[in-house]
C-alpha positions as semicolon CSV with decimal commas, in nm:
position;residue;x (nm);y (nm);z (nm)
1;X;0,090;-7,720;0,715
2;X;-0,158;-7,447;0,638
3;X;-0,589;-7,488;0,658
4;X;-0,802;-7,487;0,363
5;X;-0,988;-7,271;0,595
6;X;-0,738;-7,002;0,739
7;X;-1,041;-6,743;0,902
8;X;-1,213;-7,061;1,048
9;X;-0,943;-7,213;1,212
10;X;-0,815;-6,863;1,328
11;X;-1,148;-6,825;1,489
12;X;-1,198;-7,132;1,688
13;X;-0,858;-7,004;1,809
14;X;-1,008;-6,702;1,932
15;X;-1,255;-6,909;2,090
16;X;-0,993;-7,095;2,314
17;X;-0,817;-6,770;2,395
18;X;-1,159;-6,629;2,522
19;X;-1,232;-6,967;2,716
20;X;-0,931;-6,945;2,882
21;X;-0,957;-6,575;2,972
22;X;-1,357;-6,621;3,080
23;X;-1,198;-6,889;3,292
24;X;-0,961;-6,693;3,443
25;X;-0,651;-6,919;3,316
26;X;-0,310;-6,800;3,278
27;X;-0,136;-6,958;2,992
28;X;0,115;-7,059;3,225
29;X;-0,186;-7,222;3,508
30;X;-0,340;-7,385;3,157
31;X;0,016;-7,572;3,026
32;X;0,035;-7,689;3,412
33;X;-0,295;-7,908;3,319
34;X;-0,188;-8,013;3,000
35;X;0,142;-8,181;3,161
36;X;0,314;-7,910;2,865
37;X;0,549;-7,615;2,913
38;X;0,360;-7,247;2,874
39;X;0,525;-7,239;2,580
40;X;0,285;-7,504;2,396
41;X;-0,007;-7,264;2,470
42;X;0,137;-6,937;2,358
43;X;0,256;-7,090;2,034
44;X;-0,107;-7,211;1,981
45;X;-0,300;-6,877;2,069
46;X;-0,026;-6,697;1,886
47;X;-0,089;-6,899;1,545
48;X;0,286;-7,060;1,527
49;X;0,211;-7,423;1,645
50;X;-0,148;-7,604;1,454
51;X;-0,393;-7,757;1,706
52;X;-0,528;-8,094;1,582
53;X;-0,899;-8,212;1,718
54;X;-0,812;-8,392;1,951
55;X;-0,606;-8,087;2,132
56;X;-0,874;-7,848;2,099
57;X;-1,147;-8,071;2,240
58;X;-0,943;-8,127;2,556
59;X;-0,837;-7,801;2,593
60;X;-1,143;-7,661;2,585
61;X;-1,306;-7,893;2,851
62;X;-1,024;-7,850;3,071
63;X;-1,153;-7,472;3,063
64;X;-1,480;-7,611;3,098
65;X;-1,629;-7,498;2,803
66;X;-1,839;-7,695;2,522
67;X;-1,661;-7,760;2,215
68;X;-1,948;-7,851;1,991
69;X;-2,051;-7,477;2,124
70;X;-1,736;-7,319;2,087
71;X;-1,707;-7,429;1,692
72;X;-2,046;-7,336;1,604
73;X;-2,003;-6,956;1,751
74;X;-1,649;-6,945;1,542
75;X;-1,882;-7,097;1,225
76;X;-2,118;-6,822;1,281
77;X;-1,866;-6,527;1,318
């Protein structure tokens, strides 16, 4: 299923990959805390597997980051 807004969506990827990196996650450390195999995550950040809401708002509090924060800088971009 594609977006009606590819560049968005690929953005508030980007987003989670930075989180994770600020955070000092490993893919692998990150799947550990979803209870999913590292594979989930590197399918997500590399564009193959779609994130719904609900993913990306837990993922990105797991990396302690604010998601209402995190959308509006990938709006903005």
């Amino acid at each position: 299923m594609s977006s009606l807004f590819p560049d968005l969506y690929d953005r508030v990827l980007d987003e989670l990959v930075r989180a994770r990196q600020k955070a000092g996650v490993t893919q692998a450390v990150l799947a550990e805390k979803l209870g999913r195999p590292q594979s989930f995550v590197a399918k997500y950040e590399g564009k193959e597997r779609r994130l719904d809401v609900a993913e990306f708002v837990s993922i990105a509090r797991l990396l302690g980051a604010d998601p209402a924060k995190m959308l509006k800088r990938a709006k903005l971009e």
